[in-house]
CHARMM internal coordinates of N, CA and C (Angstrom, degrees):
IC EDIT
DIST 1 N 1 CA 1.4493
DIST 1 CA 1 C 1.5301
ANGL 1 N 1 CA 1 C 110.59
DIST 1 C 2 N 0.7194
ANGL 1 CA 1 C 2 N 106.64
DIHE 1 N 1 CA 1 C 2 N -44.81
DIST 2 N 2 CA 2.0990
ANGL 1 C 2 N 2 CA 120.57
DIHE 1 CA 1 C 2 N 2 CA -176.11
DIST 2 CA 2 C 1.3917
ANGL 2 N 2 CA 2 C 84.60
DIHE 1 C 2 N 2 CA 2 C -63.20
DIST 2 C 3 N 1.6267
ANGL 2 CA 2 C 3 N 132.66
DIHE 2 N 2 CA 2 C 3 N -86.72
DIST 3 N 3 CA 1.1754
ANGL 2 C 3 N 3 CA 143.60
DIHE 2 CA 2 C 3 N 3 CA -163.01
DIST 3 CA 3 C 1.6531
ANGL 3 N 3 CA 3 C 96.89
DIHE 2 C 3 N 3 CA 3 C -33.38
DIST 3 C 4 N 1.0112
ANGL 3 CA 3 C 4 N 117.71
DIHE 3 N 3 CA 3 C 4 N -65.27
DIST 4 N 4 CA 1.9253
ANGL 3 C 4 N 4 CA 116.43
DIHE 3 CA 3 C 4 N 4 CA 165.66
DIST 4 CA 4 C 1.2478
ANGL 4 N 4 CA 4 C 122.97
DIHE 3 C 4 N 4 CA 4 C 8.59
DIST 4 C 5 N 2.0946
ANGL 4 CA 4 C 5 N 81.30
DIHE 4 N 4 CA 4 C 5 N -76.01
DIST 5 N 5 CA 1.7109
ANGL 4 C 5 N 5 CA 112.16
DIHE 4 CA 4 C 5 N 5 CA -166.14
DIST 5 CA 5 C 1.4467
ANGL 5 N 5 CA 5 C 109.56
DIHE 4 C 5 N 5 CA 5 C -57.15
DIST 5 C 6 N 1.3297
ANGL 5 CA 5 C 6 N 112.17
DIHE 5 N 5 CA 5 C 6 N -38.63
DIST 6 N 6 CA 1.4314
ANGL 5 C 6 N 6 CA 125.96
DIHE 5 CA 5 C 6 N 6 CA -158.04
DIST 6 CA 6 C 1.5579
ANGL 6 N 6 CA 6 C 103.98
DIHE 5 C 6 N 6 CA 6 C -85.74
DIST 6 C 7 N 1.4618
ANGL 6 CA 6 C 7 N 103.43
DIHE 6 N 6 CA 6 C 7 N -32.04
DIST 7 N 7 CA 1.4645
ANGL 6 C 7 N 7 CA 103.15
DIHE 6 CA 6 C 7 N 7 CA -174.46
DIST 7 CA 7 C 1.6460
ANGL 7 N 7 CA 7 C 103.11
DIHE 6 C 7 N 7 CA 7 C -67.84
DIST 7 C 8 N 1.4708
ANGL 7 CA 7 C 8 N 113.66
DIHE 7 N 7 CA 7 C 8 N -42.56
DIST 8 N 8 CA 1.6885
ANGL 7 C 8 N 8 CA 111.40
DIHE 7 CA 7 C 8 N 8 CA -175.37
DIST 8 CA 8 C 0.8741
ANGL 8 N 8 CA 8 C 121.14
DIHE 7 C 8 N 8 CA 8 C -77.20
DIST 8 C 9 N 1.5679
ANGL 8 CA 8 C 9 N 131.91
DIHE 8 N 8 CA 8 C 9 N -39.16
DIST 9 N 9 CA 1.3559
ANGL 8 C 9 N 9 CA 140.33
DIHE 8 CA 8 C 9 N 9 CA 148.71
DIST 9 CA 9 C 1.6479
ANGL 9 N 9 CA 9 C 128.74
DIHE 8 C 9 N 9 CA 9 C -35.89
DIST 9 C 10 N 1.2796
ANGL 9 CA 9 C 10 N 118.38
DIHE 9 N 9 CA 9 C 10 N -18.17
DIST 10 N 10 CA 1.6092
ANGL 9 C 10 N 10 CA 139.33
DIHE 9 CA 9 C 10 N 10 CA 148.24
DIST 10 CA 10 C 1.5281
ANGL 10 N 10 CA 10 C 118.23
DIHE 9 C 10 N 10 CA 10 C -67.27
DIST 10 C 11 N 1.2323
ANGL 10 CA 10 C 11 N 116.29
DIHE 10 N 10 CA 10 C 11 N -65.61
DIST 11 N 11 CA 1.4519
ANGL 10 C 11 N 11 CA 132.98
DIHE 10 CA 10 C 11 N 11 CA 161.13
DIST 11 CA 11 C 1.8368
ANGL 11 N 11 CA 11 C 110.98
DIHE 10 C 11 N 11 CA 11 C -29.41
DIST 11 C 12 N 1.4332
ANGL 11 CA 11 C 12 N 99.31
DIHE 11 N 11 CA 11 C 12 N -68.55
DIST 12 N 12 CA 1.0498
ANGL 11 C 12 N 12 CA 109.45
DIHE 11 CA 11 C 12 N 12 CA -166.36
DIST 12 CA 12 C 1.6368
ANGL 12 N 12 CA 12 C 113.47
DIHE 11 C 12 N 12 CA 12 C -67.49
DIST 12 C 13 N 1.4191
ANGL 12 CA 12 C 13 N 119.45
DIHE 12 N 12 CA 12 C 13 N -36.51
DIST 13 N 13 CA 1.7429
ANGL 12 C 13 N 13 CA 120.87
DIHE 12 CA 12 C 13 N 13 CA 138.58
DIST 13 CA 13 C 0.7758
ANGL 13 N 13 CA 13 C 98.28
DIHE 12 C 13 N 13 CA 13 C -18.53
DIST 13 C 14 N 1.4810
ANGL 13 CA 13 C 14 N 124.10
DIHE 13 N 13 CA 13 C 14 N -96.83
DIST 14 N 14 CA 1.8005
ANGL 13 C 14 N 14 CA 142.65
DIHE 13 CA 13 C 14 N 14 CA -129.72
DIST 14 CA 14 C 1.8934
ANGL 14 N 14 CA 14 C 92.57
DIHE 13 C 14 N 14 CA 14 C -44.19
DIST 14 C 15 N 1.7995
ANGL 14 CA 14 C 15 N 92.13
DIHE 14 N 14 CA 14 C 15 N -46.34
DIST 15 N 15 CA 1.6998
ANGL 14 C 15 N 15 CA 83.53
DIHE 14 CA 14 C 15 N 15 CA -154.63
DIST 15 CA 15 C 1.7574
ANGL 15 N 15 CA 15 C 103.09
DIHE 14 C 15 N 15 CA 15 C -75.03
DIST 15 C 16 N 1.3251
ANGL 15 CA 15 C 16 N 121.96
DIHE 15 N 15 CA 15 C 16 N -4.79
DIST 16 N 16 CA 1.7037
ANGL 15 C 16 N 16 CA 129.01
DIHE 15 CA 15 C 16 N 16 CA -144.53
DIST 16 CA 16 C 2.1417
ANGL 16 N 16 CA 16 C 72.78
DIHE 15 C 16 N 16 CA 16 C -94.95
DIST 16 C 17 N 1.4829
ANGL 16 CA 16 C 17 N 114.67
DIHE 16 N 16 CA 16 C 17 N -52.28
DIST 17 N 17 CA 1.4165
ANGL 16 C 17 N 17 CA 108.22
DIHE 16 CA 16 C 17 N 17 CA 170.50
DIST 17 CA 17 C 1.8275
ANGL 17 N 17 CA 17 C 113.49
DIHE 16 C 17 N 17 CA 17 C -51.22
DIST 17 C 18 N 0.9869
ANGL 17 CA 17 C 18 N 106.87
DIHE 17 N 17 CA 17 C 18 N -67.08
DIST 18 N 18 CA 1.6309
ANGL 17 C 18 N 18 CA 115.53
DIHE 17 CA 17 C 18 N 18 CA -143.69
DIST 18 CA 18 C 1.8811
ANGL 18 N 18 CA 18 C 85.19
DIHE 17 C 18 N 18 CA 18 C -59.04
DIST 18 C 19 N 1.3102
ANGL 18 CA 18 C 19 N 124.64
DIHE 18 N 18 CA 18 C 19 N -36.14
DIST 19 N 19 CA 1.4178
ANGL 18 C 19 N 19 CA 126.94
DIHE 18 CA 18 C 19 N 19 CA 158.89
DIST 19 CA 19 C 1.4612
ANGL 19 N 19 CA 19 C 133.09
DIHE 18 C 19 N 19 CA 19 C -26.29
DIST 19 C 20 N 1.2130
ANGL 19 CA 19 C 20 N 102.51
DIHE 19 N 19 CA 19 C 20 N -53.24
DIST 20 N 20 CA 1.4788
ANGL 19 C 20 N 20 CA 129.94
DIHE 19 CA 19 C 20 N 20 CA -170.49
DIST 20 CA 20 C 1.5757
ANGL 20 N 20 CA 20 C 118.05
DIHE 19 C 20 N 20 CA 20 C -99.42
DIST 20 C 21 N 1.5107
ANGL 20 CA 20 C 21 N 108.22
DIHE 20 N 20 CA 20 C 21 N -12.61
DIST 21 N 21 CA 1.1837
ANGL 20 C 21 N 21 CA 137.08
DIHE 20 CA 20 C 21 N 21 CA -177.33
DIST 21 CA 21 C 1.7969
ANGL 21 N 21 CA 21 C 99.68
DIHE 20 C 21 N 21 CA 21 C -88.91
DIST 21 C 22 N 0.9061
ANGL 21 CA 21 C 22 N 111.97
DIHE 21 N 21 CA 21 C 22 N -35.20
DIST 22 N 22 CA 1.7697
ANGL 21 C 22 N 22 CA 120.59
DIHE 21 CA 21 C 22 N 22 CA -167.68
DIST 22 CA 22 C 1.2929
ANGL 22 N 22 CA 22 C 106.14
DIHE 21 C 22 N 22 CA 22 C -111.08
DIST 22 C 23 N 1.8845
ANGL 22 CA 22 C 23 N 130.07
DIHE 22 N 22 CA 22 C 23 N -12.99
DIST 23 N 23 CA 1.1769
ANGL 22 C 23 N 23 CA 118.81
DIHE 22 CA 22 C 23 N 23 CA 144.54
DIST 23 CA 23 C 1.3712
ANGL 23 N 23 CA 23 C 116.87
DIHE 22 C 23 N 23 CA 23 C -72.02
DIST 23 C 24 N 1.4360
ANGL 23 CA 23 C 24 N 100.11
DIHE 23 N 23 CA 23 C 24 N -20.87
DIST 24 N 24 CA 1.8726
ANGL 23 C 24 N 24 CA 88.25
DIHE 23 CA 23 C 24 N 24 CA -172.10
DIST 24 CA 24 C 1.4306
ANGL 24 N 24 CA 24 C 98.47
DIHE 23 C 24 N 24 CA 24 C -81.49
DIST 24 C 25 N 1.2467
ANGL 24 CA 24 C 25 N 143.57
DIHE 24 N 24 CA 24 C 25 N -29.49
DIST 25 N 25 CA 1.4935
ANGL 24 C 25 N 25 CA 124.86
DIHE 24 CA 24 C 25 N 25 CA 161.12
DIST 25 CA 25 C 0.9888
ANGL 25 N 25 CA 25 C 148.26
DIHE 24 C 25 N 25 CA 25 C -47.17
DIST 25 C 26 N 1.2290
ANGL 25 CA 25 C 26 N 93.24
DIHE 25 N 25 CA 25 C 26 N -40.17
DIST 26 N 26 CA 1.4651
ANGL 25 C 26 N 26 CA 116.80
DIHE 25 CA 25 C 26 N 26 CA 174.93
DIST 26 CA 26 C 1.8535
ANGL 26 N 26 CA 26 C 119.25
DIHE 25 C 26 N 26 CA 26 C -71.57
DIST 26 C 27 N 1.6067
ANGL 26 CA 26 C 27 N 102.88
DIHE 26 N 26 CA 26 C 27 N -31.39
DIST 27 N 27 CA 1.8443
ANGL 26 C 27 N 27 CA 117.43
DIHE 26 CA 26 C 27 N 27 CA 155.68
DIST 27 CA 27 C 1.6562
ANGL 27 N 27 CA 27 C 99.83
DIHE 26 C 27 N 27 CA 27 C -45.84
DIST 27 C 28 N 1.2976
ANGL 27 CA 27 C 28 N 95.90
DIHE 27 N 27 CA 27 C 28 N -83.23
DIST 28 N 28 CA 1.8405
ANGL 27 C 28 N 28 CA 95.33
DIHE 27 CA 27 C 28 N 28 CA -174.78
DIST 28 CA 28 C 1.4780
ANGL 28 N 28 CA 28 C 127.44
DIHE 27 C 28 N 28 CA 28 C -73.20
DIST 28 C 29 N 1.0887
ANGL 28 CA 28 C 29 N 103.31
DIHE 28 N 28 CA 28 C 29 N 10.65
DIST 29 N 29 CA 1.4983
ANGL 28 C 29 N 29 CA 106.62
DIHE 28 CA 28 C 29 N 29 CA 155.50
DIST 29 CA 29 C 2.0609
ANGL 29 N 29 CA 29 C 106.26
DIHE 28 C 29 N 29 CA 29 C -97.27
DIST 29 C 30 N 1.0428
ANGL 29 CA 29 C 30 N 107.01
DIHE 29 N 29 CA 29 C 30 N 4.34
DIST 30 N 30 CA 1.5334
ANGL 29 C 30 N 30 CA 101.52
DIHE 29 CA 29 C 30 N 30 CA 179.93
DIST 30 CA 30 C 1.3207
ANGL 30 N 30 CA 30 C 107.63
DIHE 29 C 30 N 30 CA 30 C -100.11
DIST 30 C 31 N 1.8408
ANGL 30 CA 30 C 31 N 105.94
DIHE 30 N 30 CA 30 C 31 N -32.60
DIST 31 N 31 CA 1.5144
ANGL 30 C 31 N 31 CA 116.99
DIHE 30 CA 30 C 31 N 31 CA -156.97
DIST 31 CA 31 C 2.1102
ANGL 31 N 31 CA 31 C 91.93
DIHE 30 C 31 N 31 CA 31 C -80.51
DIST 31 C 32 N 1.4636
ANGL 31 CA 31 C 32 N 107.01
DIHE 31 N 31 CA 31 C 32 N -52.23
DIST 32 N 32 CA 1.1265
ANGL 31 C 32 N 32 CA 116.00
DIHE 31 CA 31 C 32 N 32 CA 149.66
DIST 32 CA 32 C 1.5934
ANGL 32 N 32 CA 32 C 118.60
DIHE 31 C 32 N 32 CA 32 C 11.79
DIST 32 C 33 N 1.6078
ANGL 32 CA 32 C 33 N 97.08
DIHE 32 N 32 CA 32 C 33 N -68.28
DIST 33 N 33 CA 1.7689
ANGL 32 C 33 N 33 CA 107.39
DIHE 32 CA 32 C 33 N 33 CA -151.89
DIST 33 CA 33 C 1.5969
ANGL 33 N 33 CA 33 C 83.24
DIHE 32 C 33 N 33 CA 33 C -97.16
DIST 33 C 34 N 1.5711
ANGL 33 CA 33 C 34 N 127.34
DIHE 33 N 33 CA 33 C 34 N -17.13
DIST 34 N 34 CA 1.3361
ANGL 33 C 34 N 34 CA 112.90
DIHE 33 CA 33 C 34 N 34 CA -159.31
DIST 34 CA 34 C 2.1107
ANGL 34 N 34 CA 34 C 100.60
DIHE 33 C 34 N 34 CA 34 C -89.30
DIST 34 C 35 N 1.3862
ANGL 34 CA 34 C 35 N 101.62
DIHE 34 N 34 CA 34 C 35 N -48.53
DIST 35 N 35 CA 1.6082
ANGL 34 C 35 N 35 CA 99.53
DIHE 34 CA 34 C 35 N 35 CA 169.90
DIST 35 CA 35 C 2.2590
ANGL 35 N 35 CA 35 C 112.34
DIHE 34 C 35 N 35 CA 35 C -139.75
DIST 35 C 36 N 0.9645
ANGL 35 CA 35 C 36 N 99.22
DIHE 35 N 35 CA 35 C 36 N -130.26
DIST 36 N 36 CA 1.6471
ANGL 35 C 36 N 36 CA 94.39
DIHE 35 CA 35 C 36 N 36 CA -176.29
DIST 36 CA 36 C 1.7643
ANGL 36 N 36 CA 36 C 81.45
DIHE 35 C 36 N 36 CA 36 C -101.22
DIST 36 C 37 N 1.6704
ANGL 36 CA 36 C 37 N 102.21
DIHE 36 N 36 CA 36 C 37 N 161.97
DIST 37 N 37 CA 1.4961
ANGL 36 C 37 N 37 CA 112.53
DIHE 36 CA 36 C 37 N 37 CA 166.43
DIST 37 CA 37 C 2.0201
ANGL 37 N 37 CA 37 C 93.40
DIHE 36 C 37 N 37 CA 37 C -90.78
DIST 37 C 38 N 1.6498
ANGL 37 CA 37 C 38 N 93.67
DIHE 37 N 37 CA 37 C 38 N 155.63
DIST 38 N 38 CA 1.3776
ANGL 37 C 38 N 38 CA 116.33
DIHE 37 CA 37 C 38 N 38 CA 170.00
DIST 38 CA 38 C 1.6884
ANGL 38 N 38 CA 38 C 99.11
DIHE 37 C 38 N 38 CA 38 C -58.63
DIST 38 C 39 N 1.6128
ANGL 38 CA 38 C 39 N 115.09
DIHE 38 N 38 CA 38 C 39 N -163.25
DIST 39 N 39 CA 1.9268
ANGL 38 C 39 N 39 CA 113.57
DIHE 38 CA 38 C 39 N 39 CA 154.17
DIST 39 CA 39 C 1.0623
ANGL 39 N 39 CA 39 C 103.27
DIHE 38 C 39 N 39 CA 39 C -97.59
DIST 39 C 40 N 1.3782
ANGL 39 CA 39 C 40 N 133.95
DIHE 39 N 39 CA 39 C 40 N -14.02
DIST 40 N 40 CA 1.0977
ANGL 39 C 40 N 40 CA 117.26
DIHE 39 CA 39 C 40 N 40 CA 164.22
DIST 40 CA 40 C 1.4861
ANGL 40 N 40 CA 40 C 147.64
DIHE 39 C 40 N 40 CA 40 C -79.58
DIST 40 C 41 N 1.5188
ANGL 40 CA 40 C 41 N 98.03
DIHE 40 N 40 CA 40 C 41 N -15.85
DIST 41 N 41 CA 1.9926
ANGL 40 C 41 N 41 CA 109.72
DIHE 40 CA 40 C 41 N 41 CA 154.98
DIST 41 CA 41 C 1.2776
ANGL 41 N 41 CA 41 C 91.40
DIHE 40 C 41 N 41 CA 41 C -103.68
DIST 41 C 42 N 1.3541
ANGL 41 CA 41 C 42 N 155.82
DIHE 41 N 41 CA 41 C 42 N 0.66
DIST 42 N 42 CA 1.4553
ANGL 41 C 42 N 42 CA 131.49
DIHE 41 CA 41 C 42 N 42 CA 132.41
DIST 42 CA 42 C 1.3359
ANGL 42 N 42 CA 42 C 108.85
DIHE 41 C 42 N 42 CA 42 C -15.98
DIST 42 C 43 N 1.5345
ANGL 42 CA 42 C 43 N 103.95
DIHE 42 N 42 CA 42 C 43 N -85.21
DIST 43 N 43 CA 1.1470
ANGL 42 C 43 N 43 CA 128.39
DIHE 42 CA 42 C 43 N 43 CA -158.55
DIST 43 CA 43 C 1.2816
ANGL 43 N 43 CA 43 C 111.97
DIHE 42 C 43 N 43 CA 43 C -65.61
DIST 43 C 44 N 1.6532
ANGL 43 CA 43 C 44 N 135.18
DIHE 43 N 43 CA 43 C 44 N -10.04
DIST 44 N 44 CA 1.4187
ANGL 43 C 44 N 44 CA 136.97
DIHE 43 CA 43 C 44 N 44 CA -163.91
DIST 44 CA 44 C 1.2831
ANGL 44 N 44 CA 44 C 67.68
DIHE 43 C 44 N 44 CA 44 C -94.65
DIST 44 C 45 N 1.6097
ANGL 44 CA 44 C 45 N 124.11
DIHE 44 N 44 CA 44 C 45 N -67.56
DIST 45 N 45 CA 1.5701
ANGL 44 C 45 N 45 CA 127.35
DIHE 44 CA 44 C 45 N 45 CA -148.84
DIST 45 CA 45 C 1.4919
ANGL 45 N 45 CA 45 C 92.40
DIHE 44 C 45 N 45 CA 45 C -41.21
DIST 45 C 46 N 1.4510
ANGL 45 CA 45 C 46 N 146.07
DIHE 45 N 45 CA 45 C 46 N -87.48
DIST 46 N 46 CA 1.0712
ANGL 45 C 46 N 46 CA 172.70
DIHE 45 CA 45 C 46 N 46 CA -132.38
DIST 46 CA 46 C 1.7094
ANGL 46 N 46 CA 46 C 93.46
DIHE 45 C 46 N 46 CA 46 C -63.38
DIST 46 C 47 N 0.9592
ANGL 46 CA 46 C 47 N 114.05
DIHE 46 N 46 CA 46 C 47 N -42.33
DIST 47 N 47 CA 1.9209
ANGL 46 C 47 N 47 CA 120.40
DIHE 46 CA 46 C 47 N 47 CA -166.68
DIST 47 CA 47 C 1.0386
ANGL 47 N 47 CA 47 C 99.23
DIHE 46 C 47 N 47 CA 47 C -97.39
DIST 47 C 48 N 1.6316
ANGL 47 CA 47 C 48 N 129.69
DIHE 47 N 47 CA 47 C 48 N -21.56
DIST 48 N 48 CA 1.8899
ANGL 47 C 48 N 48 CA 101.03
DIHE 47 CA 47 C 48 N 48 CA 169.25
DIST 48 CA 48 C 1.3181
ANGL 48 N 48 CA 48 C 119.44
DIHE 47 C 48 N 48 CA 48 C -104.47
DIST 48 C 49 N 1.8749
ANGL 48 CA 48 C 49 N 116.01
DIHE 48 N 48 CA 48 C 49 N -4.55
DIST 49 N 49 CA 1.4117
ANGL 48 C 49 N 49 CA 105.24
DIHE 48 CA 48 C 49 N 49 CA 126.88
DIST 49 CA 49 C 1.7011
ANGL 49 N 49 CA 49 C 144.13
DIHE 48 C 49 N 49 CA 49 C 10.74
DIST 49 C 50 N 1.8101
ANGL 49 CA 49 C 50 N 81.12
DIHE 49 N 49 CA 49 C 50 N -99.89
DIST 50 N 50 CA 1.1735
ANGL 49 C 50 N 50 CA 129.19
DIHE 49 CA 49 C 50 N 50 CA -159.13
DIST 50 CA 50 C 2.1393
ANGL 50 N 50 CA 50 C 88.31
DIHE 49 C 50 N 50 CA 50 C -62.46
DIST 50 C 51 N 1.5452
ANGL 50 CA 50 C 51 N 87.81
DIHE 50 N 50 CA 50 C 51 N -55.87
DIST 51 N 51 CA 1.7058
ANGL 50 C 51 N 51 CA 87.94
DIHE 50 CA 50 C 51 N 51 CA -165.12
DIST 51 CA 51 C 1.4010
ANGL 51 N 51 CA 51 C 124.88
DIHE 50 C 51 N 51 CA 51 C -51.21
DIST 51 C 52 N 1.7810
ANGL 51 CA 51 C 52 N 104.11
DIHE 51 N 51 CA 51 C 52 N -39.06
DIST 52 N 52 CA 1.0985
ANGL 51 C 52 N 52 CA 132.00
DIHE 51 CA 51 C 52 N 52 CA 131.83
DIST 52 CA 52 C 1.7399
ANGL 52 N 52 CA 52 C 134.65
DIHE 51 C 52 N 52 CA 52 C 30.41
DIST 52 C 53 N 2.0264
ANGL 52 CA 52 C 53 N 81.18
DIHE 52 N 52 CA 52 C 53 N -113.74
DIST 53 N 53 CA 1.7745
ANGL 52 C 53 N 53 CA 86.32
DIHE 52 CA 52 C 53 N 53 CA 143.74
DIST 53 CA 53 C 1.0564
ANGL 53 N 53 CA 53 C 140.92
DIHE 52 C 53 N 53 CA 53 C -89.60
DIST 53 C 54 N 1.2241
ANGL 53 CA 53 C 54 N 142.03
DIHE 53 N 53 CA 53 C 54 N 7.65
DIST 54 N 54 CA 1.1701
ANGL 53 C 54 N 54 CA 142.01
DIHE 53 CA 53 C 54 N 54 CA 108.37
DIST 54 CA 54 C 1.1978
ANGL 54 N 54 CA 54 C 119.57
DIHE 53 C 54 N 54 CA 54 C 1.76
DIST 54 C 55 N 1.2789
ANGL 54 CA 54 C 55 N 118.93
DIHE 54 N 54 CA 54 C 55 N -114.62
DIST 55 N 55 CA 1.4684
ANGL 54 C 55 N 55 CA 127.92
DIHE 54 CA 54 C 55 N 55 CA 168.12
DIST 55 CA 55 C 1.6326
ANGL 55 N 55 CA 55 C 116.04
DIHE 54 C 55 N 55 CA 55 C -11.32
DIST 55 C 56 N 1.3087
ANGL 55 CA 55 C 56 N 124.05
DIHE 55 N 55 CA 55 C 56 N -64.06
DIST 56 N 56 CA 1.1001
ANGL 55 C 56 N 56 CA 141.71
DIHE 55 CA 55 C 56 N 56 CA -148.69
DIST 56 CA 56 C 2.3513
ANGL 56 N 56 CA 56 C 97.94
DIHE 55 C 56 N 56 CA 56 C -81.72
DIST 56 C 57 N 1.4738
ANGL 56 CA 56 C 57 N 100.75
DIHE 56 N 56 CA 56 C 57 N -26.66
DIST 57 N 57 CA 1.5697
ANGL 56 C 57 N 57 CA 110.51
DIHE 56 CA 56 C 57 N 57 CA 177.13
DIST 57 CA 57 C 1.5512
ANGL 57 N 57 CA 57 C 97.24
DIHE 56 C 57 N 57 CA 57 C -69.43
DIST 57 C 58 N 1.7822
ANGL 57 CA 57 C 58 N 97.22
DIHE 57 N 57 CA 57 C 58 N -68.90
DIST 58 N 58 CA 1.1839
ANGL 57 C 58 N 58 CA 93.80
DIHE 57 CA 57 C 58 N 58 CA -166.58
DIST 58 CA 58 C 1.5925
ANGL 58 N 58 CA 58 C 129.28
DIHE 57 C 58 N 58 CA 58 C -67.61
DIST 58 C 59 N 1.5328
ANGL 58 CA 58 C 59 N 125.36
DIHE 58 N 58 CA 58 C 59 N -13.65
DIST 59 N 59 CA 1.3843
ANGL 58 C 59 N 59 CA 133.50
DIHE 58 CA 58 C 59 N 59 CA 149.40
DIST 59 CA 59 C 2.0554
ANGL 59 N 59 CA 59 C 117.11
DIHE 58 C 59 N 59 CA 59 C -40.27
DIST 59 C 60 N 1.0478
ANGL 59 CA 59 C 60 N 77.61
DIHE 59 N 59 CA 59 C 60 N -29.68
DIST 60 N 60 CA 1.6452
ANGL 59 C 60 N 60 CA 97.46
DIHE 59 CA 59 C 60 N 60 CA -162.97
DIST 60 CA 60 C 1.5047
ANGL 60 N 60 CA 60 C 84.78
DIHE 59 C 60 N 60 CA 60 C -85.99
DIST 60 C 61 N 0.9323
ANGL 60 CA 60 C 61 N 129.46
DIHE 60 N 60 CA 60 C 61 N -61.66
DIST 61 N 61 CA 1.7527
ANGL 60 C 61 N 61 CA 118.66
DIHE 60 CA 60 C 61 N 61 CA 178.93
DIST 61 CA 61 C 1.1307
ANGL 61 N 61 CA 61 C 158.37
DIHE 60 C 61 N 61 CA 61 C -59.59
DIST 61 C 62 N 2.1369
ANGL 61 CA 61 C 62 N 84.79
DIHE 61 N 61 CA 61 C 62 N -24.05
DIST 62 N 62 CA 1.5285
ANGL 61 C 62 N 62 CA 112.16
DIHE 61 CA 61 C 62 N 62 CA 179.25
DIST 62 CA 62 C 1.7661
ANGL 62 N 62 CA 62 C 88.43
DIHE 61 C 62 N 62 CA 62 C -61.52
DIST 62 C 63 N 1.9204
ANGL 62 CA 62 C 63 N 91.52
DIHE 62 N 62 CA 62 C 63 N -58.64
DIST 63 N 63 CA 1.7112
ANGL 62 C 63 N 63 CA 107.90
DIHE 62 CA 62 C 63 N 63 CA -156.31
DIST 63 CA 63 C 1.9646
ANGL 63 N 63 CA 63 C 118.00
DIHE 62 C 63 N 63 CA 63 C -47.42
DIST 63 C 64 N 1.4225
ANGL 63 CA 63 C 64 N 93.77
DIHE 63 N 63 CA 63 C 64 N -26.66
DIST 64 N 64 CA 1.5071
ANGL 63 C 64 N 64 CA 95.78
DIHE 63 CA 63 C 64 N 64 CA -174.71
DIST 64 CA 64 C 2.0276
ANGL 64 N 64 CA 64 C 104.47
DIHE 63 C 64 N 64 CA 64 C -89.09
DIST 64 C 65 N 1.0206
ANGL 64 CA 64 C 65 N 99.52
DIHE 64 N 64 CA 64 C 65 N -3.93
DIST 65 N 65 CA 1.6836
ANGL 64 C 65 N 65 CA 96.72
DIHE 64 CA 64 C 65 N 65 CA 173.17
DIST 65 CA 65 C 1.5399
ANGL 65 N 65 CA 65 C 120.68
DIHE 64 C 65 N 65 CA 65 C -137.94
DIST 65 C 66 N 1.5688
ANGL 65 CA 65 C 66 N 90.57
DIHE 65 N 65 CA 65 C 66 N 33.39
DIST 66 N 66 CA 1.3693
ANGL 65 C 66 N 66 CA 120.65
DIHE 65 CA 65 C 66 N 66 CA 138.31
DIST 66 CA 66 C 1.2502
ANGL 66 N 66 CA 66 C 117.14
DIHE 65 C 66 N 66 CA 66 C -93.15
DIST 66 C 67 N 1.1663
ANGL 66 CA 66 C 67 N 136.65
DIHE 66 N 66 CA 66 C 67 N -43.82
DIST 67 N 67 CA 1.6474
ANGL 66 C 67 N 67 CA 150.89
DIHE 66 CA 66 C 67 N 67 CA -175.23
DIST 67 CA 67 C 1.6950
ANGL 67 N 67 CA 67 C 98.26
DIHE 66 C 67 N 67 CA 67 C -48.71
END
COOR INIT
IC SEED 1 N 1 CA 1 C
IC BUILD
């Protein structure tokens, strides 16, 4: 039962990130169109990308070898 809690309460992270992760792209993809990015939302721009698909492969891999 605990193991449960902990298991959804992880999950439910992952998604409270991957959320907040795709608003924050979507910020510097606005600021983007509005003037140049600094290197430092370069580099945010570029890493939530990346984290991105990431996430979204390896979701895709756990789920298919679970099946």
């Amino acid at each position: 039962m605990a193991v449960r809690i902990v298991d959804d309460l992880q999950q439910f992270s992952l998604l409270l990130m991957f959320l907040s992760t795709l608003i924050f792209y979507r910020y510097l993809k606005k600021i983007k169109r509005e003037r140049k990015l600094t290197s430092f939302e370069w580099t945010m721009y570029f890493v939530t990308q990346f984290a991105t698909s990431i996430w979204a492969i390896t979701y895709c891999i756990k789920f298919l070898s679970e099946s």
